[in-house]
C-alpha positions in Angstrom: 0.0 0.0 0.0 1.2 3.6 -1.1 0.7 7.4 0.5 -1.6 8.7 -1.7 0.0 12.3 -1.4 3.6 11.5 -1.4 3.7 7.8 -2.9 5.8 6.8 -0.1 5.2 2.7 1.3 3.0 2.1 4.1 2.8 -0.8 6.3 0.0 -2.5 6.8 -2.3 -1.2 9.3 -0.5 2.2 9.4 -2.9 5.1 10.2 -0.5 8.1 9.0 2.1 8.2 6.8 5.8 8.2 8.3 7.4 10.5 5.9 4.8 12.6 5.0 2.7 12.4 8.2 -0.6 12.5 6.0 -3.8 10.1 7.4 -3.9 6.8 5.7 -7.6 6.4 3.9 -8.5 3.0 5.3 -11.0 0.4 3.2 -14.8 2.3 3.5 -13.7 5.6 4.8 -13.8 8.9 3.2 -10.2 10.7 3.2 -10.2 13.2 6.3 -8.4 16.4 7.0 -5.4 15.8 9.3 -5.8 17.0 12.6 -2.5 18.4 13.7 -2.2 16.9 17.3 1.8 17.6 18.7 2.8 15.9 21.3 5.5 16.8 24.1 8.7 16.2 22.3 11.8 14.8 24.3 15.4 15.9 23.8 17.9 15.8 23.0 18.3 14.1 20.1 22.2 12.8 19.8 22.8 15.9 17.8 21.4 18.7 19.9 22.4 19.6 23.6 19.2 21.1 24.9 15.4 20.2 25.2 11.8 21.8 24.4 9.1 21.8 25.7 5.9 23.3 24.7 3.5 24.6 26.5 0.9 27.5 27.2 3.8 29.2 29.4 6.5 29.0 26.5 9.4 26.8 26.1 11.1 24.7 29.1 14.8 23.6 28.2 17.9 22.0 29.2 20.1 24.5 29.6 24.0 24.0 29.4 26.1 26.0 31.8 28.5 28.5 29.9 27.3 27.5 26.6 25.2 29.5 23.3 24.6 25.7 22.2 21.7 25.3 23.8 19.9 28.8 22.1 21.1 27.2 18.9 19.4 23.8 20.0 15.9 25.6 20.9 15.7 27.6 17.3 16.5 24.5 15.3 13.6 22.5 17.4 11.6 25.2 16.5 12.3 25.3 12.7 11.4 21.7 12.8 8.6 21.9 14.6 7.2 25.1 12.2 8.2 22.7 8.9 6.7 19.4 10.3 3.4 21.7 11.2 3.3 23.0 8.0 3.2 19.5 6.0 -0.4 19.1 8.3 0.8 16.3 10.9 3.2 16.6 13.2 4.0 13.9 15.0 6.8 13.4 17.6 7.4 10.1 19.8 8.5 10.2 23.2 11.6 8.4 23.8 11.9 5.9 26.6 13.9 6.6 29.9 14.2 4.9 32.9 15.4 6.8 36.0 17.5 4.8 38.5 16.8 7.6 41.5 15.7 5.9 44.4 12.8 7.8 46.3 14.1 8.0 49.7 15.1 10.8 52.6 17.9 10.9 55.0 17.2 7.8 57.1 13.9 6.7 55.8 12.8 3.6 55.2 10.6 4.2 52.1 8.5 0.2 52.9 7.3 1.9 56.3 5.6 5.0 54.9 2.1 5.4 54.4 1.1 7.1 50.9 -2.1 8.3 50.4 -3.3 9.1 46.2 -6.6 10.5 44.8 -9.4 7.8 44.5 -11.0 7.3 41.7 -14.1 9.1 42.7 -11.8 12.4 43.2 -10.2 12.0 40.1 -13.5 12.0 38.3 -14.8 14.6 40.8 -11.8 17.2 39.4 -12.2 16.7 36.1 -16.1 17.4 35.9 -15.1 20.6 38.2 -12.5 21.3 35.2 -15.3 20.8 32.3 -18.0 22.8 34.9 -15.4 25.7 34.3 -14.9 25.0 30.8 -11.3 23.8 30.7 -10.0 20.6 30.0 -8.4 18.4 32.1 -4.6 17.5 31.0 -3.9 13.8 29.9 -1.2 12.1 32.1 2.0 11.4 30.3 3.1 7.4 30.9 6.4 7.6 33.0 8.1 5.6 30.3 7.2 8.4 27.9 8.8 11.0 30.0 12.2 12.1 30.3 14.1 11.7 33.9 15.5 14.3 35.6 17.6 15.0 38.6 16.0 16.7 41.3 18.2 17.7 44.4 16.7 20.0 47.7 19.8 21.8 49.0 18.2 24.4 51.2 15.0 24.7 53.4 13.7 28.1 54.6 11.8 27.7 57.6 12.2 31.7 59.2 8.0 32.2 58.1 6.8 29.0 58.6 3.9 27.7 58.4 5.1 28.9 54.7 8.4 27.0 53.4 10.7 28.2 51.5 12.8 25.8 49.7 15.8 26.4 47.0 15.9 22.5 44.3 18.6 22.1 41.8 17.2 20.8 38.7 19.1 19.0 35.8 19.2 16.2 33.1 20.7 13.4 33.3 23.9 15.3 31.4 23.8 18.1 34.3 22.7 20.4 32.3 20.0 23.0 33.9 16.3 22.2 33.2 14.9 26.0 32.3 11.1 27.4 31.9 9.5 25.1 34.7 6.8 26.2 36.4 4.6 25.0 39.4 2.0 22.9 37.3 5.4 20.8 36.9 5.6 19.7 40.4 3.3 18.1 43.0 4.5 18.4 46.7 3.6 16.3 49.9 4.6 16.6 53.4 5.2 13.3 55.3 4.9 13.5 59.2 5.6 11.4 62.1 4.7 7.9 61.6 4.2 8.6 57.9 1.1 10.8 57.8 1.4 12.5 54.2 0.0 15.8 53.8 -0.5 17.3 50.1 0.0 21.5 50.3 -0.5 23.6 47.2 2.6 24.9 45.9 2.0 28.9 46.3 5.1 29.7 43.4 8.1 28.6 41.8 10.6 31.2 40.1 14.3 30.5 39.7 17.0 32.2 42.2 19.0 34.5 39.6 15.4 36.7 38.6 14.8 37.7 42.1 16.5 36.0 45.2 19.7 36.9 47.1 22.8 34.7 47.7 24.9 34.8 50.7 28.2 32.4 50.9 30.2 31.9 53.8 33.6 31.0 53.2 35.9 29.2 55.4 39.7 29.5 54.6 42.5 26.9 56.1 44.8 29.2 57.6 46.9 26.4 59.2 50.4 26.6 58.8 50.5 23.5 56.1 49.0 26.0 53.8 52.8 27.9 53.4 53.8 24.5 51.4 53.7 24.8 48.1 52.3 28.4 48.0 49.1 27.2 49.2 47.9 30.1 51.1 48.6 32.9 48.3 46.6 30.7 45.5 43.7 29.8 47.6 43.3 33.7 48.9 43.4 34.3 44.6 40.1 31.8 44.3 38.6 33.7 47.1 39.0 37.0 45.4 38.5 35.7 42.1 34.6 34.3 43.3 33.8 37.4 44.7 34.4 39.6 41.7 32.1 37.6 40.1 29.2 38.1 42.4 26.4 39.9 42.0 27.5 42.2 44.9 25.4 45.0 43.4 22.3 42.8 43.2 22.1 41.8 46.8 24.7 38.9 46.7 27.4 38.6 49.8 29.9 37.0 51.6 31.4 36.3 54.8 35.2 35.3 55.3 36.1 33.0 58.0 39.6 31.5 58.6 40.8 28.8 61.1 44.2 27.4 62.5 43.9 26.3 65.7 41.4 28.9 66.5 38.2 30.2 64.3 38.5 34.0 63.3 35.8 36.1 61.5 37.6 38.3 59.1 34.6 40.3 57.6 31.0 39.5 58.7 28.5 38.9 55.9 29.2 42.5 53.3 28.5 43.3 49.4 31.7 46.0 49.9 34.2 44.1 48.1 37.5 46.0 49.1 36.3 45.4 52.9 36.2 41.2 51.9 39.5 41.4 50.0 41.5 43.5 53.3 40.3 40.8 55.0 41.5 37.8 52.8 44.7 39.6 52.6 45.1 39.9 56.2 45.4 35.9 56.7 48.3 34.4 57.8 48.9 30.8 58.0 49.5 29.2 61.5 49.1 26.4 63.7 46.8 23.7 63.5 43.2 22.6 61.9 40.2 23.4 64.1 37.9 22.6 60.8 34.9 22.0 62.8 34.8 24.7 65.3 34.8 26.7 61.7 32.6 25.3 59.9 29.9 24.8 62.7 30.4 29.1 63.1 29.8 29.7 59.9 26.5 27.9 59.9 25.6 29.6 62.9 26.4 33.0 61.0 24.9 32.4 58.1 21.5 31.0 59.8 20.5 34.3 60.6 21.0 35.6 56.2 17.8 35.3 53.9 17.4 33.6 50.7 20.0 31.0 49.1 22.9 30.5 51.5 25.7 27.8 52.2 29.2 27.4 53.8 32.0 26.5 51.8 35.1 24.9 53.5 38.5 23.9 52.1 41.3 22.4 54.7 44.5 20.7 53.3 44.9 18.7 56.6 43.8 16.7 59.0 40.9 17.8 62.0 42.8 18.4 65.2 41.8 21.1 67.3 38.1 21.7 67.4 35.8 21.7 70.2 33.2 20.7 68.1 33.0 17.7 66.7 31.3 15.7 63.2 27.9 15.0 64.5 27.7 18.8 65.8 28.5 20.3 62.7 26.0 17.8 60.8 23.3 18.2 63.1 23.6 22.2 62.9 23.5 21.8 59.1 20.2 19.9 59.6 19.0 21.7 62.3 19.3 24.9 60.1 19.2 23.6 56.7 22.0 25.2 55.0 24.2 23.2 53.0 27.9 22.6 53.0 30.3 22.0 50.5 33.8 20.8 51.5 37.2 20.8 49.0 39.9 19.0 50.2 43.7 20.1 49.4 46.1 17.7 48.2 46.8 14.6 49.9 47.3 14.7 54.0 43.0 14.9 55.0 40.8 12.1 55.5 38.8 12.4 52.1 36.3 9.5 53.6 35.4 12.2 56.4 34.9 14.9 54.4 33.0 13.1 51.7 30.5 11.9 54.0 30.6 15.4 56.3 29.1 17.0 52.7 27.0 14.3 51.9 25.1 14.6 55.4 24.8 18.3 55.3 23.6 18.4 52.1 26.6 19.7 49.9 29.0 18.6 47.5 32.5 17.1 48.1 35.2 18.2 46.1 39.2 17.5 45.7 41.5 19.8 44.5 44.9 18.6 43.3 47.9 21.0 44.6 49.1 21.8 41.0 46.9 24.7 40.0 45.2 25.1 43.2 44.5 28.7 42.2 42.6 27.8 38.8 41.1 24.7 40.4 39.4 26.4 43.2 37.8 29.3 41.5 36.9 26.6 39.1 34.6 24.8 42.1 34.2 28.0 43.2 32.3 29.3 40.7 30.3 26.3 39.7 29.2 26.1 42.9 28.0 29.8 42.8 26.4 29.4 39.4 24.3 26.6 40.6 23.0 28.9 43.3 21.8 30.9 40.4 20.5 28.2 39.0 18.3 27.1 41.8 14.6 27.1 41.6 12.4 28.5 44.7 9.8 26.8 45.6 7.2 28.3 48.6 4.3 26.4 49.8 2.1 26.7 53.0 2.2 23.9 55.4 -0.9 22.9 56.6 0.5 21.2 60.0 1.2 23.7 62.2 1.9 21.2 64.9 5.1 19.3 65.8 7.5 21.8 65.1 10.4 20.3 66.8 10.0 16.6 65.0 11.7 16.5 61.6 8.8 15.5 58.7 10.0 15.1 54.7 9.8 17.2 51.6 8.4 15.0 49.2 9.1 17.0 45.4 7.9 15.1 42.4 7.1 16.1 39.0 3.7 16.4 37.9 2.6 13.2 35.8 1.4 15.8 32.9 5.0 17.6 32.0 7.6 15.6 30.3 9.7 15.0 32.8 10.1 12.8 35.5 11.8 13.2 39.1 11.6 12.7 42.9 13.2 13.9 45.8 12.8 13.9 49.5 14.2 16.0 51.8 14.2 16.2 55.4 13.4 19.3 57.5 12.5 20.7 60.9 9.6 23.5 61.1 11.3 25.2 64.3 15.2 25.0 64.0 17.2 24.6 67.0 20.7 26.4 67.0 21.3 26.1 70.8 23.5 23.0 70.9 24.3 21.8 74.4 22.9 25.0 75.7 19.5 26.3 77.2 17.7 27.8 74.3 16.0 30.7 76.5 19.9 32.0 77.0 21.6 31.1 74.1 20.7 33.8 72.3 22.8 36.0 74.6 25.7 37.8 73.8 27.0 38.2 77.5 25.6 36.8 80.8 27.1 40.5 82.0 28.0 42.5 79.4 29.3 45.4 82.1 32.3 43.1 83.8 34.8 44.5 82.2 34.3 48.2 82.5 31.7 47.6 86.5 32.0 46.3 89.3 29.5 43.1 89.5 27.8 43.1 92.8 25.3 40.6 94.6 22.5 41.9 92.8 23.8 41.6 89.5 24.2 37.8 89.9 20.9 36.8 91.5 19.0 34.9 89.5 21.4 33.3 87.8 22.4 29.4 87.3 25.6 27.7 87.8 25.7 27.4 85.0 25.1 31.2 83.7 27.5 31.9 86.2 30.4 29.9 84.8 29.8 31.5 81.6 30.0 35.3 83.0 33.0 34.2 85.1 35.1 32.9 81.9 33.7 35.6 79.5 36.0 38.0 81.1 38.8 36.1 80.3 37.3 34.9 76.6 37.1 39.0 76.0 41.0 38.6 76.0 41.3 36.0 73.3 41.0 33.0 75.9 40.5 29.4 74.9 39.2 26.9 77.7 40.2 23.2 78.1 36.6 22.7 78.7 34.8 21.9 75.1 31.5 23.5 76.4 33.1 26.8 77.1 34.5 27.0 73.9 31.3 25.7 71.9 29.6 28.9 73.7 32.1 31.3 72.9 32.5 30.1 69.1 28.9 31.1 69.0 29.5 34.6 70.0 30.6 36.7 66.8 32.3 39.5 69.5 34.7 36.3 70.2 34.7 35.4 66.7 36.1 39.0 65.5 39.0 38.9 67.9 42.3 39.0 66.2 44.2 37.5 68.8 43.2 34.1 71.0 45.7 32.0 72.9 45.7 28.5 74.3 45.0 28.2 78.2 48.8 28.1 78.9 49.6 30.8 76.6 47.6 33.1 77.8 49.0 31.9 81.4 52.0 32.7 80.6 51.6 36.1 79.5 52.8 38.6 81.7 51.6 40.9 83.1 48.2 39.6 82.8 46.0 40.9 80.1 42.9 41.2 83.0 42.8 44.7 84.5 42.6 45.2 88.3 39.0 45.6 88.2 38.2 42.6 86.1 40.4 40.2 88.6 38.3 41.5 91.4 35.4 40.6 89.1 36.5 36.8 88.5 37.1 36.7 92.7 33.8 37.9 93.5 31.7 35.7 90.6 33.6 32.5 92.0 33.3 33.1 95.6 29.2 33.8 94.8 28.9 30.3 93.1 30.9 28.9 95.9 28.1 29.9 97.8 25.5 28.8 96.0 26.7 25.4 95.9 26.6 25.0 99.4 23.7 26.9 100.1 21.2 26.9 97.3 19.8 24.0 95.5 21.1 23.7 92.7 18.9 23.1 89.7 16.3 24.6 91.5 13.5 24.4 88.5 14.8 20.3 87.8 11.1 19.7 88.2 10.0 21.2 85.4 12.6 22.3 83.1 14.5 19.9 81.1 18.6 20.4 81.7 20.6 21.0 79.2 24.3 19.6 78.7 25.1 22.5 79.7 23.7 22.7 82.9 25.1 19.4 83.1 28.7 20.1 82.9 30.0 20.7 86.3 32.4 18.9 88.7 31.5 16.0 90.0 31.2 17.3 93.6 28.5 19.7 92.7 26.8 17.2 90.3 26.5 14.6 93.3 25.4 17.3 95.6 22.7 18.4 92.7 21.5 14.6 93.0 21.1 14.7 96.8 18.9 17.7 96.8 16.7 16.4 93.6 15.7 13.0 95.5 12.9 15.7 97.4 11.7 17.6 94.9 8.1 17.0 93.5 8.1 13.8 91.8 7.5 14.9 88.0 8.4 12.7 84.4 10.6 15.3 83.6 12.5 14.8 87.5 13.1 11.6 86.7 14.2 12.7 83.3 17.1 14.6 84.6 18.2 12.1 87.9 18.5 9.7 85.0 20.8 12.4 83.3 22.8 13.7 86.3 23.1 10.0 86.8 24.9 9.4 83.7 27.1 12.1 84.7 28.2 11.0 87.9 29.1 7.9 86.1 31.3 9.1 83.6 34.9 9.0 84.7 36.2 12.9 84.7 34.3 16.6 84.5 36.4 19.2 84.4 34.9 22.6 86.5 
């Protein structure tokens, strides 16, 4: 049998033509008009980089990063497209693609959750609500007819919840950016405690670069390893070499953090980029490689920044002078949401810590060979920057408004009427939690007494306080000099201070012991004498954790010497009887047990 337009073979049973795309007059029927019917193309081809889709909103498209190719792709899918319409029946078949992205969160068992779909009924329901308003519903696209994509939550924005904010990296499976999405792309679901799942109408989706703000942290090895090789003077280079490229003008910004065996804040979050230049300059490499203490600051600065923000890290060594430790810096990220993205330098750091420190908070892991360190890092640098702009925003409203200290998932899937296909789920806390080991209704203090170095404290002053507020305002006139403390607690607090943070000079316990004469003034040693001798009192005198009760204790409260902790215990066995009593004997308990505190 022959096309009786272009005399071209038919097979038998065919309904259209395959080269002409004319309708194929089967035995007893009159020939027809073709009724042009396009279907949702997938690309790319092998010889194009990009992919189209079209729509009432315009094209969506791959896009390549640092490319024209992909505007070249999307005008020669269009030429087709006009041609093939022209010849009255254009016809494109979806290619098949299988996506090997499991559906699964941090943790989550995906067997144990309970998902709930539309019934049948409610399926019929909306669409007679759709024809009742005179549109028509849009036909689902099979998933093997749709292309997969790579869907990746980085960042959750929970400052305005019961609205979420939430930043997604989207790409093909050739990592190039998937351009002109739109909500009617994506379905998403909340999952709660013991896998209740919640559907929440997506209130917009735009991409970061039209109209959101990015704030970086960066975190700069200043140990003294990074002399070798000229380390230090090619990694400064990336630095400035990243933030030329920012949209400082637009909103963009960046905080500059180094680390040796202490954490310094150069230059608090700015968009003035001769302030964060003075103050990459102004590192010198020392010391040793307090990584963690570093990092876990700059999450706890750049909590408090709107719209897209991560840290990123580079160290050429290995971890050995933080207070902090793995699990505090991962549970921050979590707890706040912001990822982190770690290089490693050379050859002398445990790649298999840093790998999974990035993985569990969300960020990428990258190695940097010494050889062109400079070109390297801006390199990472910069496509980590660019991906920021390439980030799609995504704001919903929650409609929990419960349980907002239990973590619940993200669920993100693609719509099953676009032409792609992707999952992702992320986890996420409504109400972060940044106070660590301390008691959240103090932690956001700068000073217990903010006056101690320049006032005398008296009685009054200190009434009212715990032991353990106490032991803060004691050492915080020695922390004003640059003190560290060979307690890990004390140093976790003061790391959280920024005033600590933007002291140019801190010393080790014994070096500051050693310096002479002492940096305290006359008036802040009488200070430190009369704060000890008042807790000395209270010891013996007052109970200790007077509100145990009622008020959970914090590991903080906790961190006393034993003598105290065992008197603490004594007093609590007559106090009203309460859950949460028993809740912290069990803890002070566990204290007691332990083999050393250090007051």
């Amino acid at each position: 049998m022959f096309c009786m337009k272009c005399g071209g073979q038919l097979d038998d049973g065919a309904k259209f033509c395959t080269k002409c795309g004319t309708p194929v007059q089967q035995n007893g029927e009159m020939p027809q008009a073709a009724q042009p019917r396009v279907e949702i193309p997938v690309f790319p081809p092998p010889e194009l980089a990009g992919s189209v889709k079209l729509g009432a909103d315009g094209p969506a498209k791959t896009k390549e990063r640092g490319s024209s190719k992909a505007l070249t792709a999307v005008l020669v899918i269009l030429l087709v497209l006009l041609i093939a319409g022209l010849g009255g029946g254009a016809y494109y078949f979806i290619g098949s693609y299988q996506s090997d992205k499991e559906f699964s969160g941090a943790g989550d068992d995906e067997d144990d959750r309970e998902y709930v779909g539309k019934s049948d009924d409610e399926d019929e329901e909306a669409e007679e609500q759709e024809e009742a308003k005179g549109e028509e519903p849009q036909e689902s696209i099979p998933i093997e007819e749709r292309q997969a994509i790579n869907l990746n939550i980085r960042q959750v924005d929970n400052s305005n919840f019961p609205e979420v904010t939430f930043y997604a990296s989207i790409v093909d499976e050739s990592n190039n950016v998937v351009d002109g999405l739109d909500a009617s792309d994506f379905t998403i679901q909340e999952i709660g405690e013991g896998g209740k799942v919640m559907d929440v109408t997506i209130n917009e989706v735009y991409k970061v670069l039209n109209e959101d703000t990015i704030s970086v942290n960066l975190v700069l090895d200043a140990s003294g390893s990074m002399i070798d090789w000229n380390k230090m003077d090619q990694a400064k280079n990336a630095a400035k070499a990243l933030i030329a490229k920012m949209k400082l003008d637009q909103g963009d910004q960046v905080e500059i953090i180094s680390f040796d065996d202490y954490v310094y804040l150069g230059q608090d979050f700015t968009r003035q980029e001769d302030l964060l230049t003075a103050a990459i300059d102004n590192i010198d490499p020392w010391g040793g490689t307090a990584l963690y203490d570093a990092l876990y600051a700059g999450l706890y600065q750049t909590y408090y920044e709107s719209g897209v923000k991560c840290v990123i890290g580079f160290t050429d060594g290995m971890e050995n002078a933080s207070s902090y430790s793995f699990e505090d810096v991962v549970t921050m990220s979590q707890n706040t949401s912001i990822p982190v993205f770690i290089i490693g330098i050379g050859e002398e750091y445990d790649a298999d810590a840093l790998r999974s420190l990035a993985s569990q908070c969300s960020g990428e892991y990258y190695s940097a060979n010494v050889t062109d360190l400079e070109d390297i890092l801006t390199d990472i640098y910069l496509t980590i920057y660019e991906e920021q702009q390439d980030y799609y925003v995504f704001k919903y409203t929650s409609t929990d408004t419960g349980h907002r200290n239990q973590f619940r998932d993200i669920v993100l899937e693609t719509s099953d009427t676009t032409e792609f296909y992707g999952t992702y789920t992320k986890e996420y806390v409504p109400q972060s939690d940044i106070s660590g080991a301390f008691a959240a209704d103090y932690m956001d203090m700068d000073y217990m007494l903010d006056f101690s170095s320049q006032e005398e404290v008296t009685e009054e002053d200190l009434n009212g306080l715990s032991l353990a507020q106490l032991r803060i305002a004691r050492n915080e006139i020695f922390a004003r000099h640059g003190r560290q403390f060979r307690d890990t607690a004390l140093n976790q607090w003061f790391y959280a201070k920024e005033w600590y943070l933007n002291l140019p000079e801190k010393y080790s316990p014994d070096d500051f012991d050693k310096i002479s004469p002492s940096p305290l003034t006359k008036l802040e040693i009488q200070n430190v004498e009369f704060i000890s001798n008042y807790e000395k009192y209270i010891m013996d005198n007052s109970d200790i954790y007077p509100n145990a009760s009622d008020e959970l204790l914090s590991d903080y409260d906790l961190a006393l010497s034993k003598a105290v902790i065992k008197n603490a215990m004594a007093q609590m066995q007559n106090y009203r009887d309460t859950d949460i009593l028993r809740e912290n004997m069990r803890l002070v308990q566990e204290v007691i047990d332990q083999e050393d505190i250090e007051y």
